[in-house]
Biotite code that builds the C-alpha atoms (Angstrom):
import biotite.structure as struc

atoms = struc.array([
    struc.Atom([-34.928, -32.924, 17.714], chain_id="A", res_id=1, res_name="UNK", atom_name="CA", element="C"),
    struc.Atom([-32.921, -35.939, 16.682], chain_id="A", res_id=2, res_name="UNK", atom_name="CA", element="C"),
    struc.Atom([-28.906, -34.907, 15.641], chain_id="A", res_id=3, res_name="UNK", atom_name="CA", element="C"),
    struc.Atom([-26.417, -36.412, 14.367], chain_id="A", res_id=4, res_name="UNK", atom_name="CA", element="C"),
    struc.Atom([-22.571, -35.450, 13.547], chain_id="A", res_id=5, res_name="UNK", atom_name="CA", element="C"),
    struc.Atom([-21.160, -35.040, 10.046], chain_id="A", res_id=6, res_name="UNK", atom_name="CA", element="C"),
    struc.Atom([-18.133, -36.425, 11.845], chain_id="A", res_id=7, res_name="UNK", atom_name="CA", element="C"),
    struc.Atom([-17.371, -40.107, 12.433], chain_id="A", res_id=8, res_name="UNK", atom_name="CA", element="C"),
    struc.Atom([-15.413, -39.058, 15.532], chain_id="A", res_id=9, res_name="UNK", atom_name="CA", element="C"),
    struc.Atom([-14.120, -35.474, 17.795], chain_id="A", res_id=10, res_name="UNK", atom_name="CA", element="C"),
    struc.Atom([-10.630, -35.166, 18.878], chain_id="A", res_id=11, res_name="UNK", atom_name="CA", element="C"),
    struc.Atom([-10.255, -31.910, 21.571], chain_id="A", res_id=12, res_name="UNK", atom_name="CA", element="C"),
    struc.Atom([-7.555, -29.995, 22.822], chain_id="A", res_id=13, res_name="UNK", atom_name="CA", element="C"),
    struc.Atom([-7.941, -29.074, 26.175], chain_id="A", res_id=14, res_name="UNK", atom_name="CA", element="C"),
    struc.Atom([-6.048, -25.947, 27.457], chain_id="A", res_id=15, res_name="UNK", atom_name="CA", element="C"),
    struc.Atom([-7.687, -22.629, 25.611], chain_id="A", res_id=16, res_name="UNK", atom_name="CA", element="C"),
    struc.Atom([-10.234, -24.899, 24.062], chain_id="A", res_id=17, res_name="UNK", atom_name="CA", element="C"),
    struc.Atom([-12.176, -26.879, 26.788], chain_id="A", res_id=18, res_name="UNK", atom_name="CA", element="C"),
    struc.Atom([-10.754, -25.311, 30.060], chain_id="A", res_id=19, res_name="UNK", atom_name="CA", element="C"),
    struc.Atom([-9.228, -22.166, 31.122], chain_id="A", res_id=20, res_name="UNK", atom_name="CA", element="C"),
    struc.Atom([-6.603, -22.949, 33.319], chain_id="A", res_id=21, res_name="UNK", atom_name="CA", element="C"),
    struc.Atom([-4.702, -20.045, 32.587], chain_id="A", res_id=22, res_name="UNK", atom_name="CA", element="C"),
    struc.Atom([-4.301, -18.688, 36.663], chain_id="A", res_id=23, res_name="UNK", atom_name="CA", element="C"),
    struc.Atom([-2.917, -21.650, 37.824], chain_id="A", res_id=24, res_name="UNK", atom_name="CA", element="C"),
    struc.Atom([-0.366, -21.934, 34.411], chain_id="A", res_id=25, res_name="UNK", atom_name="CA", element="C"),
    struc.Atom([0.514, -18.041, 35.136], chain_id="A", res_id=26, res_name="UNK", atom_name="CA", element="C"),
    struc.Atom([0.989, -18.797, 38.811], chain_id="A", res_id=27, res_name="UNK", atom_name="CA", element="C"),
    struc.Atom([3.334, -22.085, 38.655], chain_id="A", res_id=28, res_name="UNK", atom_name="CA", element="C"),
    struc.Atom([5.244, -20.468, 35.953], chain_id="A", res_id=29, res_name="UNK", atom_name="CA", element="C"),
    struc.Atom([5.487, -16.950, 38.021], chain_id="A", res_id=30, res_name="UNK", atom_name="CA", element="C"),
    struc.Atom([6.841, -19.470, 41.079], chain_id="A", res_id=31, res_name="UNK", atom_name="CA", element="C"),
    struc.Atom([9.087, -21.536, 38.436], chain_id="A", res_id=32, res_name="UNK", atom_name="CA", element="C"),
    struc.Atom([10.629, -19.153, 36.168], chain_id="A", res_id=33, res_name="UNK", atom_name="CA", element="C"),
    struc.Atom([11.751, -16.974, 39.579], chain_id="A", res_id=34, res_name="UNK", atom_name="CA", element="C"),
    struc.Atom([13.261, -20.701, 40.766], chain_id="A", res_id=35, res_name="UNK", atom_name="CA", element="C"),
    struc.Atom([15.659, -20.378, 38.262], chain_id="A", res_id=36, res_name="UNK", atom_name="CA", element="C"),
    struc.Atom([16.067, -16.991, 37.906], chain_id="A", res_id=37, res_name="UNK", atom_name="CA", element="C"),
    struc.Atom([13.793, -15.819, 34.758], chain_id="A", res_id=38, res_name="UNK", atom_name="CA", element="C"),
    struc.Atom([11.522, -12.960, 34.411], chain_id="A", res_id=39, res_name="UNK", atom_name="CA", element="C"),
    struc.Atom([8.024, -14.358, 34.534], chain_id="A", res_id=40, res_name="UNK", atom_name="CA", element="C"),
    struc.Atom([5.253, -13.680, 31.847], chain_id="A", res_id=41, res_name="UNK", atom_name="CA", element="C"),
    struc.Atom([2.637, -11.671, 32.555], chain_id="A", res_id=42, res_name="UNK", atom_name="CA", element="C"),
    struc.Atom([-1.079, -12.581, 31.980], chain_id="A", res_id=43, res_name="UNK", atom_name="CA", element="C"),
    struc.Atom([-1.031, -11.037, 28.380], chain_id="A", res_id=44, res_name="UNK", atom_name="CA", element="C"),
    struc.Atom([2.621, -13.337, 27.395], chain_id="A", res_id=45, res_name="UNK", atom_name="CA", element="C"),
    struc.Atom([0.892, -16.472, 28.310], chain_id="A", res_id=46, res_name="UNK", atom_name="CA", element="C"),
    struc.Atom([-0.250, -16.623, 24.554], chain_id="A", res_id=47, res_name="UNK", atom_name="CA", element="C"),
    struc.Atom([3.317, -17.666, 24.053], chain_id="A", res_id=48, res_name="UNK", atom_name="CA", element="C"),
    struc.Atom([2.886, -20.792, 26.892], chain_id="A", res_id=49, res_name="UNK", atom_name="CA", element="C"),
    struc.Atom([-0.416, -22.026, 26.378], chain_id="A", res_id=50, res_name="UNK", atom_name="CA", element="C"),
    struc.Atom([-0.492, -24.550, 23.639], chain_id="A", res_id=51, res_name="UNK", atom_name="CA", element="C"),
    struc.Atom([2.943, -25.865, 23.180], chain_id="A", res_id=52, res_name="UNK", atom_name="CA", element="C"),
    struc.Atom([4.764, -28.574, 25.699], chain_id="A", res_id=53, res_name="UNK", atom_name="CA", element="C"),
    struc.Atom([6.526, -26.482, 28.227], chain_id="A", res_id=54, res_name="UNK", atom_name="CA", element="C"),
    struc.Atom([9.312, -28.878, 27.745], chain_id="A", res_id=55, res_name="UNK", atom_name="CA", element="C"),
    struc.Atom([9.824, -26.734, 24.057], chain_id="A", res_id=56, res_name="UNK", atom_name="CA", element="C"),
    struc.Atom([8.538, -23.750, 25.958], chain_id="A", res_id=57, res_name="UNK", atom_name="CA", element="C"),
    struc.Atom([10.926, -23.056, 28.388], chain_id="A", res_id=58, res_name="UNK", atom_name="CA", element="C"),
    struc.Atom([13.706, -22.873, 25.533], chain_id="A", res_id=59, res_name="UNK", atom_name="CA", element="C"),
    struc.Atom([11.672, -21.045, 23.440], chain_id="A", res_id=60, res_name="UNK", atom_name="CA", element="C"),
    struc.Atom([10.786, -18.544, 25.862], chain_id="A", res_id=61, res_name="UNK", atom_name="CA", element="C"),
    struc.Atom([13.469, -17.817, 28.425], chain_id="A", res_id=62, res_name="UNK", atom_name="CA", element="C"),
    struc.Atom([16.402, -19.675, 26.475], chain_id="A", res_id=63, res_name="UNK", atom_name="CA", element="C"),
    struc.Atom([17.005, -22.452, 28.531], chain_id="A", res_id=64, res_name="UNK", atom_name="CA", element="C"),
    struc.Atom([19.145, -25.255, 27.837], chain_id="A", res_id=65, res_name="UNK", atom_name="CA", element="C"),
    struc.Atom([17.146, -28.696, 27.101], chain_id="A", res_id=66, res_name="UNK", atom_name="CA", element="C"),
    struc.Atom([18.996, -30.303, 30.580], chain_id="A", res_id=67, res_name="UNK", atom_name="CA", element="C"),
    struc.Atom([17.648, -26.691, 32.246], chain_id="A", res_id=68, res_name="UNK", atom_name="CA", element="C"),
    struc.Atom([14.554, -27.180, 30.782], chain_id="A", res_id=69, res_name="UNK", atom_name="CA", element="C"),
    struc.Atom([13.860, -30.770, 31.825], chain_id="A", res_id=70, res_name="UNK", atom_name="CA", element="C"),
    struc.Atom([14.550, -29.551, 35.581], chain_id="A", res_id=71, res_name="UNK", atom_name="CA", element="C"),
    struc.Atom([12.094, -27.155, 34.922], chain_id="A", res_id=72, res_name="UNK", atom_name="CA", element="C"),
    struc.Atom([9.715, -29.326, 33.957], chain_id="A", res_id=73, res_name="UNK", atom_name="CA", element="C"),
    struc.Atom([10.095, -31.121, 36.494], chain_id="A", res_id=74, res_name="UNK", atom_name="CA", element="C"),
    struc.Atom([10.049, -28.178, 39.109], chain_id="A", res_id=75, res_name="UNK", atom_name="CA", element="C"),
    struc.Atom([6.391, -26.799, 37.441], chain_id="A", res_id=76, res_name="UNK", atom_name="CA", element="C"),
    struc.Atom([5.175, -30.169, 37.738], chain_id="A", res_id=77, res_name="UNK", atom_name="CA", element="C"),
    struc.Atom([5.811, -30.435, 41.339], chain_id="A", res_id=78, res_name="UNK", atom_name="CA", element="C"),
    struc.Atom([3.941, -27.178, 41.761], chain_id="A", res_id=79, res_name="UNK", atom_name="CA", element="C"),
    struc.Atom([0.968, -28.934, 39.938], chain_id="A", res_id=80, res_name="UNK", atom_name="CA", element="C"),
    struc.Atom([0.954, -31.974, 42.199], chain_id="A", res_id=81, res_name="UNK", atom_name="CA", element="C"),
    struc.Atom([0.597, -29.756, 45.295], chain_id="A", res_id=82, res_name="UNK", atom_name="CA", element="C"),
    struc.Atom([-2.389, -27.734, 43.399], chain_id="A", res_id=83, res_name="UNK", atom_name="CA", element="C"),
    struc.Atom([-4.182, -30.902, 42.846], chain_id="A", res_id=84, res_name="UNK", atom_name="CA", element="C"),
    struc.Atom([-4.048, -29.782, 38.894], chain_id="A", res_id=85, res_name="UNK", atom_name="CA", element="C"),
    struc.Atom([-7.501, -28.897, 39.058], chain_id="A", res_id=86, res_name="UNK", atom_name="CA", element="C"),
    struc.Atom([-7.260, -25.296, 41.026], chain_id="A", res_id=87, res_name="UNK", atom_name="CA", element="C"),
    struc.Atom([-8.707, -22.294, 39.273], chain_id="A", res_id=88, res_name="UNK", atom_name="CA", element="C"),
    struc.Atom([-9.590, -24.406, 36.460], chain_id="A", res_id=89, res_name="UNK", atom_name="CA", element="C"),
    struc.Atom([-12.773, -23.813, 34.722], chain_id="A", res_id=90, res_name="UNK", atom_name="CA", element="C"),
    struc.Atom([-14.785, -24.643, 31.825], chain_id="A", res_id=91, res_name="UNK", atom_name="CA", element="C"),
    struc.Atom([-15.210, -22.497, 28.345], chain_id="A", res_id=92, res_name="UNK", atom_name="CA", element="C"),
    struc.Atom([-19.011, -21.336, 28.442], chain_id="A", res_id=93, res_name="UNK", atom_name="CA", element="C"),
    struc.Atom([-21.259, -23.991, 26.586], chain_id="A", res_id=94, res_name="UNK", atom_name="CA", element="C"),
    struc.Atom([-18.470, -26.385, 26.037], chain_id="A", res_id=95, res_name="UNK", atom_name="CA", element="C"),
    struc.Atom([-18.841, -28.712, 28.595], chain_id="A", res_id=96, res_name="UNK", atom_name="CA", element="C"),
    struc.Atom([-22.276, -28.996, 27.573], chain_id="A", res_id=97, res_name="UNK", atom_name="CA", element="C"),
    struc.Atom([-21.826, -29.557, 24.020], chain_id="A", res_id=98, res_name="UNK", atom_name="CA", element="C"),
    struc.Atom([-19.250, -32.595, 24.950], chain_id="A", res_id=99, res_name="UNK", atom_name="CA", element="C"),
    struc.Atom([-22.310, -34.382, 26.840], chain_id="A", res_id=100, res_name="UNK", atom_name="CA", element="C"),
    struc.Atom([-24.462, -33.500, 23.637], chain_id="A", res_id=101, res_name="UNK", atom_name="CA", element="C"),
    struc.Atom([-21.886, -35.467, 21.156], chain_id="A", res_id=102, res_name="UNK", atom_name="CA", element="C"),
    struc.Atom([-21.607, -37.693, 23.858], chain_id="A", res_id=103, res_name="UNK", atom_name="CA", element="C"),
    struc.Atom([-25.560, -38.141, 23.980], chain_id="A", res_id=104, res_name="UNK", atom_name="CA", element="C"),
    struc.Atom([-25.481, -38.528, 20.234], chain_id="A", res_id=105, res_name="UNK", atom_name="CA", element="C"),
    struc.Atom([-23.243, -41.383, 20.494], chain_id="A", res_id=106, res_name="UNK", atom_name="CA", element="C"),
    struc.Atom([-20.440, -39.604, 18.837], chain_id="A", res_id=107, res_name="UNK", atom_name="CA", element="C"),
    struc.Atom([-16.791, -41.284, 20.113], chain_id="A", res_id=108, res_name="UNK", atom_name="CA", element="C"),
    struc.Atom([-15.206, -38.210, 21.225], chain_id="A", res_id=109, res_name="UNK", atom_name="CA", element="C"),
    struc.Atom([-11.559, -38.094, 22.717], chain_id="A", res_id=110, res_name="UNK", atom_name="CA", element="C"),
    struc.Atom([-9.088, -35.560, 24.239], chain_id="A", res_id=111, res_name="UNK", atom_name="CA", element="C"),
    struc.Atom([-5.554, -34.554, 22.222], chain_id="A", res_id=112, res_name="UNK", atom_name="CA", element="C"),
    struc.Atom([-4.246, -32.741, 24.714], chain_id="A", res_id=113, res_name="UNK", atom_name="CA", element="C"),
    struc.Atom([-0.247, -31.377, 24.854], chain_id="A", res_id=114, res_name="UNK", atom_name="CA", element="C"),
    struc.Atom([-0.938, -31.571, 28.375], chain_id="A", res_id=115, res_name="UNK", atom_name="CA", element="C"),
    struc.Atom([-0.037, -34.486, 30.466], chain_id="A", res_id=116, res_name="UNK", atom_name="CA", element="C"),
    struc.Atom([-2.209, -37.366, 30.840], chain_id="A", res_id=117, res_name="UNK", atom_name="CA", element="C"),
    struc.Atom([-2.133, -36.934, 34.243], chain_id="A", res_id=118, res_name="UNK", atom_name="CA", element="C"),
    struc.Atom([-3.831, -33.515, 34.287], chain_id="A", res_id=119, res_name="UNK", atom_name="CA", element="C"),
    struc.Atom([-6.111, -34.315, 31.533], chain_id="A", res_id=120, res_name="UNK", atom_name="CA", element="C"),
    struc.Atom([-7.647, -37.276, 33.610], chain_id="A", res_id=121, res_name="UNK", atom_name="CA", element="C"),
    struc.Atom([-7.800, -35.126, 36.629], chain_id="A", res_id=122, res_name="UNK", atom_name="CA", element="C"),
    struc.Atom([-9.701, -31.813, 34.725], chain_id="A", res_id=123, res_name="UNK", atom_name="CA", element="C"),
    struc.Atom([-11.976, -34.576, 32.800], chain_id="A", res_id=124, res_name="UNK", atom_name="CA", element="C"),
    struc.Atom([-12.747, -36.505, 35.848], chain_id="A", res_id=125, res_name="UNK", atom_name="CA", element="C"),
    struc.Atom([-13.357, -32.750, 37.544], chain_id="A", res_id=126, res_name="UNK", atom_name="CA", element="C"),
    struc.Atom([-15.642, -31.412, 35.305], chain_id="A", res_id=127, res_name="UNK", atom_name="CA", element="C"),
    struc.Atom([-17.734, -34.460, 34.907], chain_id="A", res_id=128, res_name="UNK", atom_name="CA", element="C"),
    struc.Atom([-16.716, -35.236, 31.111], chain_id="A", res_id=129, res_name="UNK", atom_name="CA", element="C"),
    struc.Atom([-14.989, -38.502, 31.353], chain_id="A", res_id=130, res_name="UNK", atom_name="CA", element="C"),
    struc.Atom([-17.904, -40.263, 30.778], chain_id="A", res_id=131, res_name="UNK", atom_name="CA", element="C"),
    struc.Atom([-18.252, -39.099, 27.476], chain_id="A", res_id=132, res_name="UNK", atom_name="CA", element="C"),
    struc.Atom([-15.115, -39.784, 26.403], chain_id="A", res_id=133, res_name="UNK", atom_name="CA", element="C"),
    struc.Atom([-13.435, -42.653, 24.826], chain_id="A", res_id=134, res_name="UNK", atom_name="CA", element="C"),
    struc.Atom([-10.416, -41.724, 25.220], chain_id="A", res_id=135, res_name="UNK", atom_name="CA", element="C"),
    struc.Atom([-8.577, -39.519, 27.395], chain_id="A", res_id=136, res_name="UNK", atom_name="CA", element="C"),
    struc.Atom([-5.128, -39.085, 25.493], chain_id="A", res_id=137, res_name="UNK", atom_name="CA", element="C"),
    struc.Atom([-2.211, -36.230, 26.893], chain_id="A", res_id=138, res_name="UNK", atom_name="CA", element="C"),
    struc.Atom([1.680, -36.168, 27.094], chain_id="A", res_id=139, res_name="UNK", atom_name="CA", element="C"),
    struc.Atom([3.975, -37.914, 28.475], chain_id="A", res_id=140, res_name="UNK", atom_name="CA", element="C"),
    struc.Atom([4.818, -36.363, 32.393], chain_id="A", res_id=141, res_name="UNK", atom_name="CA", element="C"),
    struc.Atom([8.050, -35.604, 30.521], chain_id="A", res_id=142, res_name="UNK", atom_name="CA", element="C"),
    struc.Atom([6.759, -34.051, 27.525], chain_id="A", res_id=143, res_name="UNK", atom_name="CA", element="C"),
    struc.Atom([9.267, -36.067, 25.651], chain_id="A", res_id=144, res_name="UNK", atom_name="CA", element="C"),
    struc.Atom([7.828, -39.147, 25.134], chain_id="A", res_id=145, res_name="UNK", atom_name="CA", element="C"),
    struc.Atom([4.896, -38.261, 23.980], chain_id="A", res_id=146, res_name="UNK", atom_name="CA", element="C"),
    struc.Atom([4.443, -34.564, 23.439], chain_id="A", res_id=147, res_name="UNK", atom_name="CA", element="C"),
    struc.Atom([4.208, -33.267, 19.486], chain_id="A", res_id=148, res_name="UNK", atom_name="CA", element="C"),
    struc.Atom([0.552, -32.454, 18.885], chain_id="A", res_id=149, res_name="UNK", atom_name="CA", element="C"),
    struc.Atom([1.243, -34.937, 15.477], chain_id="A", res_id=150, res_name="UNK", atom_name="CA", element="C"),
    struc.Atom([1.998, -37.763, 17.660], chain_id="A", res_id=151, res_name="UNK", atom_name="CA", element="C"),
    struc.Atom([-0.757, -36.901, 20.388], chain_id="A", res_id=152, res_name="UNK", atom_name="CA", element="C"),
    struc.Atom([-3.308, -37.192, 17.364], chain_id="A", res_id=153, res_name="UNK", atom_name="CA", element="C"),
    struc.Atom([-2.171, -40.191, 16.254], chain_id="A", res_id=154, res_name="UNK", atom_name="CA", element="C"),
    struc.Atom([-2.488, -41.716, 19.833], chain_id="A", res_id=155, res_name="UNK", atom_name="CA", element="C"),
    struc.Atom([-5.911, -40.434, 20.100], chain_id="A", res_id=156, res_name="UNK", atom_name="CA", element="C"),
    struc.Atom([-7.462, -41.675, 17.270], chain_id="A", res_id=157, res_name="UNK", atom_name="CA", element="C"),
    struc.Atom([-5.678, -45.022, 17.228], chain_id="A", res_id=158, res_name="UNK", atom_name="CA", element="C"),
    struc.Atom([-7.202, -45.560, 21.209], chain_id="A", res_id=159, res_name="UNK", atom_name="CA", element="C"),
    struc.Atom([-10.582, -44.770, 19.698], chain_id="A", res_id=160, res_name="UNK", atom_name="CA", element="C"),
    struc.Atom([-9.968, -46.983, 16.990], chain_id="A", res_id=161, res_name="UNK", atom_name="CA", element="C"),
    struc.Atom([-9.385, -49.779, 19.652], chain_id="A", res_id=162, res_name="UNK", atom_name="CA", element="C"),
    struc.Atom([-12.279, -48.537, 21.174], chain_id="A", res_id=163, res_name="UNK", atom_name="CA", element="C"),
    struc.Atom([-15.055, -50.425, 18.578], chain_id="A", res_id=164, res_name="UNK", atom_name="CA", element="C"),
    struc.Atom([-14.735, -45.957, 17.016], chain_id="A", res_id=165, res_name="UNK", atom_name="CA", element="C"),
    struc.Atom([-15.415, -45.588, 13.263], chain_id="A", res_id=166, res_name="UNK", atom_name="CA", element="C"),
    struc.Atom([-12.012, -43.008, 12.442], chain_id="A", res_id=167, res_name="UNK", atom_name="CA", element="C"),
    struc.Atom([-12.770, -42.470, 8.710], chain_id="A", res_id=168, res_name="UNK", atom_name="CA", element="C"),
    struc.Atom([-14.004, -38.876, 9.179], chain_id="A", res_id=169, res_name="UNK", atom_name="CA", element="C"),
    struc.Atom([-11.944, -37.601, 12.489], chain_id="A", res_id=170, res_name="UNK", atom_name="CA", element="C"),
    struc.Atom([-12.088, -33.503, 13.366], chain_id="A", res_id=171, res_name="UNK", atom_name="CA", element="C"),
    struc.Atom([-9.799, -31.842, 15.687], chain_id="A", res_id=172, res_name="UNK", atom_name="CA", element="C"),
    struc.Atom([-11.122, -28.947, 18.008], chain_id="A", res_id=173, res_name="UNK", atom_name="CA", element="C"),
    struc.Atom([-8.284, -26.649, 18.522], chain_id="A", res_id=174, res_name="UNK", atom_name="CA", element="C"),
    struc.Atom([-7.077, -23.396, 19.456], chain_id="A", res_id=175, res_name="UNK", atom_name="CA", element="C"),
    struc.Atom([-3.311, -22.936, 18.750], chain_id="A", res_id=176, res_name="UNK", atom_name="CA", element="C"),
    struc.Atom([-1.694, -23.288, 15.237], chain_id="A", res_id=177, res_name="UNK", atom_name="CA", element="C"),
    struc.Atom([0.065, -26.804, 16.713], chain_id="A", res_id=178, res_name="UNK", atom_name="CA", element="C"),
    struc.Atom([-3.954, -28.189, 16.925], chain_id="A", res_id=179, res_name="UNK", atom_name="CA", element="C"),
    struc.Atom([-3.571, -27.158, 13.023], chain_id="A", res_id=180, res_name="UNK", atom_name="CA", element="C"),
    struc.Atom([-0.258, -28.374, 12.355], chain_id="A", res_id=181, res_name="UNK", atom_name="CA", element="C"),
    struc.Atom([-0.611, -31.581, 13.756], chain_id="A", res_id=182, res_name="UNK", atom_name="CA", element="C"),
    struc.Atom([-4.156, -32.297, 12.565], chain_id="A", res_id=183, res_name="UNK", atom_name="CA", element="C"),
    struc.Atom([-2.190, -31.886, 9.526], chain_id="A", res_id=184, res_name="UNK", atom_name="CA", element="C"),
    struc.Atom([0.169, -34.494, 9.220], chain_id="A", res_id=185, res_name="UNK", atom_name="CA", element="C"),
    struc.Atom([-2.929, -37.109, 9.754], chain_id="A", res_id=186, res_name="UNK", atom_name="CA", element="C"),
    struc.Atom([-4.902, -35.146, 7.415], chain_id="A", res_id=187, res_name="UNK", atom_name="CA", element="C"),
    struc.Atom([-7.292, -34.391, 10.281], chain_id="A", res_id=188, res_name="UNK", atom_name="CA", element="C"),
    struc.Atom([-9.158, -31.008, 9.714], chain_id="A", res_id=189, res_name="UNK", atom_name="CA", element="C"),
    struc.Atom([-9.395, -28.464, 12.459], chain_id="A", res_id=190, res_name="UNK", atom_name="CA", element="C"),
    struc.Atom([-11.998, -26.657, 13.892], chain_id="A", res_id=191, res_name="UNK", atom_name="CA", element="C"),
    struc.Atom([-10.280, -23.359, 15.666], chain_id="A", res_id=192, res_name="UNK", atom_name="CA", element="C"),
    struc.Atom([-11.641, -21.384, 18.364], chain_id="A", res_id=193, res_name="UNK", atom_name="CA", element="C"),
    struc.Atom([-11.125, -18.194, 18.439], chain_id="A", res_id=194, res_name="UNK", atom_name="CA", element="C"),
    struc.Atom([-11.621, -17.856, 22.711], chain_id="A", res_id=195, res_name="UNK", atom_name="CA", element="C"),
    struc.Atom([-8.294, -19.650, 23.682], chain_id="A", res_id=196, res_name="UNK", atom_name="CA", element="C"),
    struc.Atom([-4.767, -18.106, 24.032], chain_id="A", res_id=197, res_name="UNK", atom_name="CA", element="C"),
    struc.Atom([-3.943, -17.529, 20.463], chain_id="A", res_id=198, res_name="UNK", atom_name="CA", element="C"),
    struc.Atom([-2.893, -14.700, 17.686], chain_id="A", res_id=199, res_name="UNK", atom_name="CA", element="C"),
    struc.Atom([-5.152, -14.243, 15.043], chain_id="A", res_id=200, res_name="UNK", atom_name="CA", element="C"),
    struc.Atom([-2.875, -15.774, 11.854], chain_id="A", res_id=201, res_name="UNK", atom_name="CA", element="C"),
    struc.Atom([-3.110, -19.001, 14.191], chain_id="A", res_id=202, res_name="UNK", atom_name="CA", element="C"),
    struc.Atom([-6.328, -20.129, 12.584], chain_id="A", res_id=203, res_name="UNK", atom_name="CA", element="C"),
    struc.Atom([-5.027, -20.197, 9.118], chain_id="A", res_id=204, res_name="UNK", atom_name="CA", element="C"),
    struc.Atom([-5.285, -23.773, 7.284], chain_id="A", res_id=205, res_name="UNK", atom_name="CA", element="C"),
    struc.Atom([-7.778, -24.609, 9.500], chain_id="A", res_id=206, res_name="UNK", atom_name="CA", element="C"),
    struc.Atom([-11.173, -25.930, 7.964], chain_id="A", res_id=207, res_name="UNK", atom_name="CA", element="C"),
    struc.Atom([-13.146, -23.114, 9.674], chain_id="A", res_id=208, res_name="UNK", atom_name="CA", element="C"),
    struc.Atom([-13.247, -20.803, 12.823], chain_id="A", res_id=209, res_name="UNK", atom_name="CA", element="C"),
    struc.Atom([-15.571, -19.749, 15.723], chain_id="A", res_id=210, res_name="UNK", atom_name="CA", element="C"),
    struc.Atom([-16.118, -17.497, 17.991], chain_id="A", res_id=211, res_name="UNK", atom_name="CA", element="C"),
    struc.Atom([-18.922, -19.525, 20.545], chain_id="A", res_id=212, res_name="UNK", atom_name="CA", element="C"),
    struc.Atom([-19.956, -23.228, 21.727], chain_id="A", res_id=213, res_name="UNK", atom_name="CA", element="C"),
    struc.Atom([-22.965, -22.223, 19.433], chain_id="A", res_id=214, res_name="UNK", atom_name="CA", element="C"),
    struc.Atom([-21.264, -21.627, 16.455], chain_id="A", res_id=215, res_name="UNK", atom_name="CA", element="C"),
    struc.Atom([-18.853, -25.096, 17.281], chain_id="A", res_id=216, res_name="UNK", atom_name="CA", element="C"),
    struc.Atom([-21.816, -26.860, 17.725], chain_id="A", res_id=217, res_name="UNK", atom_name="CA", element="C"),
    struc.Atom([-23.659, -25.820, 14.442], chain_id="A", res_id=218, res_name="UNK", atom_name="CA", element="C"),
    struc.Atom([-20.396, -27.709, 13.063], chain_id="A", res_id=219, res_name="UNK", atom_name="CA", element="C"),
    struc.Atom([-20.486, -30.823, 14.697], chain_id="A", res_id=220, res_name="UNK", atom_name="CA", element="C"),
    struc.Atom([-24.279, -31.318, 15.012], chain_id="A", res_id=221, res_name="UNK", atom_name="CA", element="C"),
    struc.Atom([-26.811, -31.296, 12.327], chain_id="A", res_id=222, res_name="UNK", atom_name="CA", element="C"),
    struc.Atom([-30.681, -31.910, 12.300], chain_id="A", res_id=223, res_name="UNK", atom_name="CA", element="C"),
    struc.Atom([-31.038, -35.376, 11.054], chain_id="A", res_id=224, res_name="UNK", atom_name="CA", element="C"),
    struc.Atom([-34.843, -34.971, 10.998], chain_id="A", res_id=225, res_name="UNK", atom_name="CA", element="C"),
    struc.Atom([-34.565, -35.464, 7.041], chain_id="A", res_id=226, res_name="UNK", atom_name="CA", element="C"),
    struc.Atom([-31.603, -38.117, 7.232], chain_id="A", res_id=227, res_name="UNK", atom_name="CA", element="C"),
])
């Protein structure tokens, strides 16, 4: 049946919301963290990694100086090189599917990822969603460029602006109260999803919450049989 979005355009985070990359972020950070002599997480403390730039991480987390944390930055992201970024990655169940719906539906859809660019072009280009982006937007490789979710929104939706994308109505897809918060300062509303690395009070100020790809996508496609 013929659909259409009540959204002009779709802005998505990426880790905890499109793809699970969660064993290769525990492993590099295991390998890291011992580097310079902090405990590592374990699977259930990645909730506090997942999300934010590790750049902030790193001091948040262990206490590490900002010149300590920049080295171990740059450490992690040596460790990602050698994995190829994409290893032990996978998709969110229906997600990847929904993306080539909007996509099919001609809705301009681009990534807002806290993640660097990098990575995000490599996981898109992986998991066969590039083409349906028009934009592929992520940090800086030094998360301090170009790293506060505000500032990664505001990227994304002025690339899909240059893109020929109508920005009026923008949503964010999110799972970490930064997606929120940043969607926020742009007065972007944000869908959460409740299957990423997150603690329940996350979700709050957010326009609404799901639990599936089928409840997301009764949100950002509609029957337009009667339009």
């Amino acid at each position: 049946m013929p659909m259409r979005s009540p959204w002009t355009c779709v802005l998505w985070d990426v880790d905890g919301t499109i793809v699970d990359a969660s064993d290769g972020i525990l492993r590099r950070l295991k390998i890291t963290l011992e580097h310079f002599g902090k405990k590592p997480p374990t699977r259930a403390e990645l909730v506090h990694w997942i999300g934010p730039p590790m750049y902030d991480s790193f001091q948040v987390n262990v206490g590490m100086t900002p010149a300590e944390s920049t080295e171990a930055v740059s450490f992690y992201r040596t460790l990602g090189r050698a994995d190829g970024y994409t290893t032990g990655a996978k998709l969110f169940p229906g997600v990847g599917e929904l993306i080539a719906e909007l996509g099919a539906c001609g809705v301009p859809q681009a990534t807002a990822s806290s993640k660097p660019e990098i990575q995000v072009d490599a996981l898109m280009d992986h998991f066969g969603l590039a083409p349906h982006l028009a934009a592929i937007v992520g940090a800086t490789l030094d998360e301090r460029t170009l790293s506060a979710k505000s500032d990664i929104v505001a990227e994304a939706l002025r690339r899909l602006e240059a893109s020929g994308a109508d920005i009026s109505r923008p949503v964010l897809v999110g799972d970490r109260h930064h997606d929120v918060e940043g969607g926020a300062v742009h007065g972007v509303p944000v869908i959460f999803v409740r299957w990423g690395f997150s603690w329940p009070h996350e979700s709050d100020g957010a326009q609404a919450a799901v639990d599936d790809a089928t409840e997301l996508r009764a949100l950002l496609l509609v029957d337009d049989t009667n339009a």
